[in-house]
VOTIMAR-61179 format. One record per residue (C-alpha): residue in three letters; x, y, z. Coordinates in steps of 0.25 Angstrom, whole numbers, padded with zeros to 4 digits, always signed. Example, Ala and Ser with C-alpha at 12.3 -4.5 7.8 and 13.67 -1.06 7.14 Angstrom:
2
ala+0049-0018+0031;ser+0055-0004+0029;
//
This chain:
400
unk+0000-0039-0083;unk+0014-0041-0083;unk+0023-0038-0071;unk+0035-0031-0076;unk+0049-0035-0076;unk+0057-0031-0062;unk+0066-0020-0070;unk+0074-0009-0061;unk+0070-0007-0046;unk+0061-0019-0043;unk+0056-0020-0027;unk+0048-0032-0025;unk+0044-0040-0015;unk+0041-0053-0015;unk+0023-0052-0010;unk+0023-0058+0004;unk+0008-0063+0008;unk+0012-0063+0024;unk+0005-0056+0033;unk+0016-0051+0040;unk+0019-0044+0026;unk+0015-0030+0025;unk+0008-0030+0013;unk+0010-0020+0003;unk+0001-0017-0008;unk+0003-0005-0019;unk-0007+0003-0027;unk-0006+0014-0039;unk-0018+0022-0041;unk-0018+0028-0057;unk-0012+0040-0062;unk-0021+0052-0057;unk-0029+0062-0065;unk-0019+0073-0061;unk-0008+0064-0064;unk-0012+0061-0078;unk-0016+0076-0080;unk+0000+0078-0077;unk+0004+0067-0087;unk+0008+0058-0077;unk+0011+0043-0081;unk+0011+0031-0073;unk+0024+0025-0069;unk+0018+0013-0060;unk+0014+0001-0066;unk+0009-0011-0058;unk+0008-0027-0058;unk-0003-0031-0049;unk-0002-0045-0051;unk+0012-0045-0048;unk+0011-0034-0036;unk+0021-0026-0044;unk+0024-0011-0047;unk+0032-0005-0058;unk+0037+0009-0057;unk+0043+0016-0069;unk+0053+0028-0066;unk+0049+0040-0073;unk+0062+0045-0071;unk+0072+0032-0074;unk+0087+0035-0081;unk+0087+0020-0083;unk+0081+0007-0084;unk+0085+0004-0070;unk+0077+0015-0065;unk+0063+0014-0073;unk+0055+0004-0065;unk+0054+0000-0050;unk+0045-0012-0045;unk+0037-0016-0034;unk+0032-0028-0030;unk+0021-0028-0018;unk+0010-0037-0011;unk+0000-0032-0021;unk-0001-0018-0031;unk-0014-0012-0036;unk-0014-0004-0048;unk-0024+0009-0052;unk-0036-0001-0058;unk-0034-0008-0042;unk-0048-0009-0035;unk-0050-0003-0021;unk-0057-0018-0021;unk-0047-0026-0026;unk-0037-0019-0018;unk-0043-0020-0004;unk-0047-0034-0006;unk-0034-0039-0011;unk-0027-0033+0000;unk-0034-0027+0011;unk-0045-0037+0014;unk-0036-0050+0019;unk-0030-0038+0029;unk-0043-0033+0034;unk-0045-0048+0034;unk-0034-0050+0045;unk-0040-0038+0053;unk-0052-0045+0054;unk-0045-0055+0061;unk-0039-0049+0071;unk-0026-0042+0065;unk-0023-0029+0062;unk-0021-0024+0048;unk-0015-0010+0042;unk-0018-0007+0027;unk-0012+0008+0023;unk-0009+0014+0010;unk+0004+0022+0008;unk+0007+0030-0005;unk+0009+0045-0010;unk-0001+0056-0009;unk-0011+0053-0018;unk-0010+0039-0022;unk-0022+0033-0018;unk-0019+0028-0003;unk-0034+0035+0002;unk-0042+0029-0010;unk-0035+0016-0007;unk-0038+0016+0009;unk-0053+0022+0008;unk-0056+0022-0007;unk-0069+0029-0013;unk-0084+0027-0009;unk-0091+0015-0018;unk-0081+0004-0024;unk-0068+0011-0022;unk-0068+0011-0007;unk-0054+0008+0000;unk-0047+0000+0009;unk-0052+0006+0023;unk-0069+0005+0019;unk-0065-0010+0011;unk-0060-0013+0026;unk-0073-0009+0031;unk-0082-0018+0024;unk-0073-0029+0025;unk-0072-0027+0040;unk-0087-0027+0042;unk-0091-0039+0032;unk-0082-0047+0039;unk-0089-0042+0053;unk-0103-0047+0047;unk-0098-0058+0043;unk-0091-0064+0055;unk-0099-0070+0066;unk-0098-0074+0082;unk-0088-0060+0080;unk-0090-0048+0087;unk-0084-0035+0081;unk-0078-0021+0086;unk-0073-0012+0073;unk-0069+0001+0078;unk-0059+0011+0069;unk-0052+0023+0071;unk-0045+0032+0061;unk-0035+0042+0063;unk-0026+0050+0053;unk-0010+0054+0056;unk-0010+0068+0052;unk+0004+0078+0053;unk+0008+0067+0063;unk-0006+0069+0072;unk-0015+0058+0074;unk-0031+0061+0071;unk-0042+0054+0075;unk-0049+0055+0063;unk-0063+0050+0069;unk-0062+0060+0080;unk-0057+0072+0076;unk-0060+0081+0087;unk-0055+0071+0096;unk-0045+0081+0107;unk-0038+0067+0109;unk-0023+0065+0105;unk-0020+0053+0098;unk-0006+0047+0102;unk-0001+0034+0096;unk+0002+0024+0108;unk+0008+0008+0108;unk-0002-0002+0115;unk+0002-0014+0117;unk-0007-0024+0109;unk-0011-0015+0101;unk+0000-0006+0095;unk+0001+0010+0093;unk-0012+0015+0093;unk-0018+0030+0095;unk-0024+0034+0107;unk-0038+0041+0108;unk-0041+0038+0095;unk-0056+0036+0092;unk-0062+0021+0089;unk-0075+0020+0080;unk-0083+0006+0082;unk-0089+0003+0069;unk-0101-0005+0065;unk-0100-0007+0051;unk-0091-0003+0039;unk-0100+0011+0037;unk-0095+0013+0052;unk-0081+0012+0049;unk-0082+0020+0035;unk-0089+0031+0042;unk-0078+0031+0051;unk-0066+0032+0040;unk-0075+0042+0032;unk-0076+0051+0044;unk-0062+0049+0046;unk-0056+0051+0033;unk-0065+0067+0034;unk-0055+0070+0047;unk-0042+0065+0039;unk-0034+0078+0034;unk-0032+0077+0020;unk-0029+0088+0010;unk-0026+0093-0005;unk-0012+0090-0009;unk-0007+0091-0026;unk-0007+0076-0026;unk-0018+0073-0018;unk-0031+0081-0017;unk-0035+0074-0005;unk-0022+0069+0002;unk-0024+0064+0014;unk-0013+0071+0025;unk-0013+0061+0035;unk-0012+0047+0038;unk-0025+0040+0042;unk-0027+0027+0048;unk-0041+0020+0050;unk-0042+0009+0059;unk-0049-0001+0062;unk-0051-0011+0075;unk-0060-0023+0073;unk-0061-0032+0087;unk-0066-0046+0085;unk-0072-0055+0096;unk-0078-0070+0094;unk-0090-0072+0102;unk-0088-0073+0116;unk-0073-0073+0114;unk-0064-0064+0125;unk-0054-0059+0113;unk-0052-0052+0102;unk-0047-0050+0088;unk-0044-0034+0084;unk-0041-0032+0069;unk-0035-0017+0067;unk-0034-0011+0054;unk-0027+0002+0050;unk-0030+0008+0037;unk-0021+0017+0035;unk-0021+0028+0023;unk-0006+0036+0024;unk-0008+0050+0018;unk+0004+0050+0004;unk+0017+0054+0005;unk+0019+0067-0003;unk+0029+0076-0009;unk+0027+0090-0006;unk+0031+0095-0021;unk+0020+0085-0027;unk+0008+0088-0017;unk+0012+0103-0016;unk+0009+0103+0000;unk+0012+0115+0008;unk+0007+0119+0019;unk+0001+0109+0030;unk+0000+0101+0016;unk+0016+0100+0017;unk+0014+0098+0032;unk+0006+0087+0030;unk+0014+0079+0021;unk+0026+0083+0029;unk+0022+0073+0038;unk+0014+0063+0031;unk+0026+0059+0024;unk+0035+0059+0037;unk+0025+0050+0042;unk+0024+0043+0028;unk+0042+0043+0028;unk+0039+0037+0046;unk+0031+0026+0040;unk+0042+0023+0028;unk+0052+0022+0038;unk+0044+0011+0047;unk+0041+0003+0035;unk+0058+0004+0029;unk+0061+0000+0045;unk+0052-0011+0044;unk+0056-0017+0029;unk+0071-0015+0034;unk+0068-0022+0049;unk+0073-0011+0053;unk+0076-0013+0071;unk+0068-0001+0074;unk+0054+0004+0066;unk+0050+0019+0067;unk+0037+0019+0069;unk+0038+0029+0078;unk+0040+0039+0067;unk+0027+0044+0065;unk+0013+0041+0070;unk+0010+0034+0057;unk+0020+0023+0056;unk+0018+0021+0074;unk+0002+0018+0069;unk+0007+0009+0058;unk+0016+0002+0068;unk+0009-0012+0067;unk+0005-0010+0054;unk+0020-0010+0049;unk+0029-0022+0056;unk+0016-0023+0068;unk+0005-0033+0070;unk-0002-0030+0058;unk-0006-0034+0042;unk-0003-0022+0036;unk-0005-0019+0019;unk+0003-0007+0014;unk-0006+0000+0001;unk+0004+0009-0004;unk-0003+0017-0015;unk+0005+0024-0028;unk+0003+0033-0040;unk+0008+0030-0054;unk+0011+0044-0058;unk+0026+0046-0065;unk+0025+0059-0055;unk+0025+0050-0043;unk+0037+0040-0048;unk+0045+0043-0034;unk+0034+0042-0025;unk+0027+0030-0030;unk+0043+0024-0028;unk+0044+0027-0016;unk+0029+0022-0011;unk+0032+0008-0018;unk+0045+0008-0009;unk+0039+0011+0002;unk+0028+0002+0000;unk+0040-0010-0003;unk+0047-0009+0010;unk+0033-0008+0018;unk+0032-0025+0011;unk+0043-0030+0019;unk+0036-0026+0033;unk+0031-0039+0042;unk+0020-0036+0052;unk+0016-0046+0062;unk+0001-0046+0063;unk-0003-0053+0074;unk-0019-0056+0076;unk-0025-0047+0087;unk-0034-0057+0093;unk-0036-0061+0108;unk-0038-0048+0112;unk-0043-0046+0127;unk-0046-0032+0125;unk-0055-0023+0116;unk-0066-0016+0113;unk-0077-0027+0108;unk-0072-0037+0121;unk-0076-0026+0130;unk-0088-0025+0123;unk-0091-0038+0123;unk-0089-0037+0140;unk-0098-0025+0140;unk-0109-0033+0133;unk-0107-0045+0141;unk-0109-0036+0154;unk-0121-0030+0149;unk-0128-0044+0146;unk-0125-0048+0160;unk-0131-0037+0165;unk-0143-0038+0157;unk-0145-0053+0161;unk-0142-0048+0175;unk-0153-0037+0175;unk-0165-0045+0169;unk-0160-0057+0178;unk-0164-0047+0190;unk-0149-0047+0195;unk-0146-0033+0192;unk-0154-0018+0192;unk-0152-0007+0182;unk-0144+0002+0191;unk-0134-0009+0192;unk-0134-0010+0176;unk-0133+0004+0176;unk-0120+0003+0185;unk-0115-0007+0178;unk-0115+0001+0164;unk-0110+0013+0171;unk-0097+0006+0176;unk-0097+0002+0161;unk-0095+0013+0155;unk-0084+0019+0166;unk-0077+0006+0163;unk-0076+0010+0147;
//
């Protein structure tokens, strides 16, 4: 296939392989069943091979106006595999995690254009991003030797501006967002899963994903009405080192901007998307701070651009998936998603490797281990009685 010729509005950027880059990838999803129904047509037309998109105005007066291009790091088109996708994209990211950085993969779009199925995908060979993770994330543990591992997740959802816990839900705890030094903005009382195995960490997003609010809008009959965020913590010790690495991961699934007369919202419907898409317009803002190198970043604006903090213009490797429909219907939303998606290319992060880490999890468990052995040894060497063992265990658990 041919790439097209740049007539009218062409927006390009040249592809940048840094890592400093934020990347940004694009992916149309075809026409919908209720779209064709409503003789819709197509108005997107895409160059893989090229990383371009072509737009055509539905409603251009002249030349000038009938096409708008895009270039971008990479763009998948509606016969793109969830496979080819994650593997082109995603893997050398997760890659980096397991070496001690951290990572941020989410996908931005209108409501109903594909940003859930792309995250999480469908059970059997259409699986997403977030259970792909997971398999890669576990292979790698099995295959890497004279490595300890701690995986733990967490997953929470930003919901009319409140933050859930979405794997405990009856939780009376309130979750505030607070700046630790080392470790960035993080949320307090916020449950942590160890997880064994990939099926650990699945069973933990599916149980999750049963607490996230969604609800039936016209242009989505499952829209999800809050932002979730699932992440993932993987603490990494050599044998008989006293450091570590930690690789975090967010996996981040924005619920879609919306326009009230085309999902027909009313109600706590209309109240939701009230404040997705101010949170949605906080998180445009940070990103048109940041492509301008604006002095001062509002962040601060809403919960979810203060959790994305590091994830845009932070210590991190972050990939943008901003996802589109090719309806005629949906000629002004599609713009303004590729626009949004362009200035987010000229964000640098600064992803620093988090190794040498004196504190943790896995090193205190390592200690705890090591304590026990001693006591062991001490106990069949004669030195030490079970009621001593028994005390020592006792202040063990006080201390923890």
């Amino acid at each position: 296939m041919t790439s097209p010729s740049p007539e009218g509005e062409n927006y390009s950027l040249e592809r940048n392989n840094s890592n400093e880059a934020v990347q940004v990838i694009v992916r149309c999803r075809p026409l919908s069943e209720k779209e064709i129904e409503g003789k819709c047509t197509s108005v997107v037309k895409m160059y893989p091979s090229r990383g371009v998109i072509e737009v055509e105005n539905p409603r251009a007066r002249s030349d000038n106006e009938k096409n708008k291009m895009f270039t971008y790091d990479a763009v998948y088109d509606e016969n793109s595999t969830q496979q080819n996708l994650y593997d082109e994209t995603v893997r050398p990211l997760v890659a980096s995690v397991l070496e001690g950085y951290n990572g941020c993969v989410f996908a931005y779009g209108q409501t109903g254009t594909g940003k859930t199925y792309t995250m999480e995908g469908k059970i059997g060979e259409e699986i997403g991003i977030v259970p792909r993770a997971f398999d890669q994330i576990w292979a790698h543990i099995a295959r890497k030797t004279g490595v300890e591992f701690l995986v733990s997740v967490r997953y929470l959802e930003i919901y009319m501006e409140e933050i859930r816990d979405l794997l405990r839900m009856k939780s009376t705890k309130s979750h505030e967002l607070r700046e630790i030094s080392g470790q960035g903005v993080v949320v307090t009382n916020l449950h942590s899963q160890t997880c064994q195995s990939a099926r650990d960490m699945l069973k933990a997003m599916t149980i999750g994903n049963s607490n996230r609010t969604t609800g039936m809008t016209n242009m989505n009959e499952h829209s999800s009405r809050s932002h979730a965020i699932f992440q993932i913590v993987i603490e990494m010790a050599e044998e008989h080192s006293k450091t570590i690495k930690v690789g975090k991961l967010n996996l981040v699934d924005l619920a879609g901007s919306e326009r009230q007369s085309k999902t027909g919202a009313t109600g706590d419907r209309l109240k939701e998307a009230t404040k997705i898409n101010k949170a949605l317009s906080s998180l445009g803002n940070v990103i048109y701070a940041l492509a301008e190198n604006s002095p001062h970043i509002p962040y601060r604006d809403s919960k979810l651009t203060r959790l994305l903090q590091d994830s845009l213009g932070g210590n991190s490797k972050t990939i943008m998936i901003a996802n589109i429909g090719p309806a005629n219907m949906n000629y002004e939303e599609t713009i303004i998603t590729l626009r949004y998606a362009y200035r987010a290319k000229s964000i640098k992060n600064s992803p620093v490797k988090n190794e040498d880490i004196k504190e943790g999890k896995l090193l205190l468990l390592q200690q705890e281990i090591e304590r026990l052995k001693q006591l062991i040894m001490a106990k069949s060497n004669g030195e030490l009685n079970i009621n001593e063992i028994d005390e020592e265990s006792s202040e063990s658990e006080d201390v923890k």
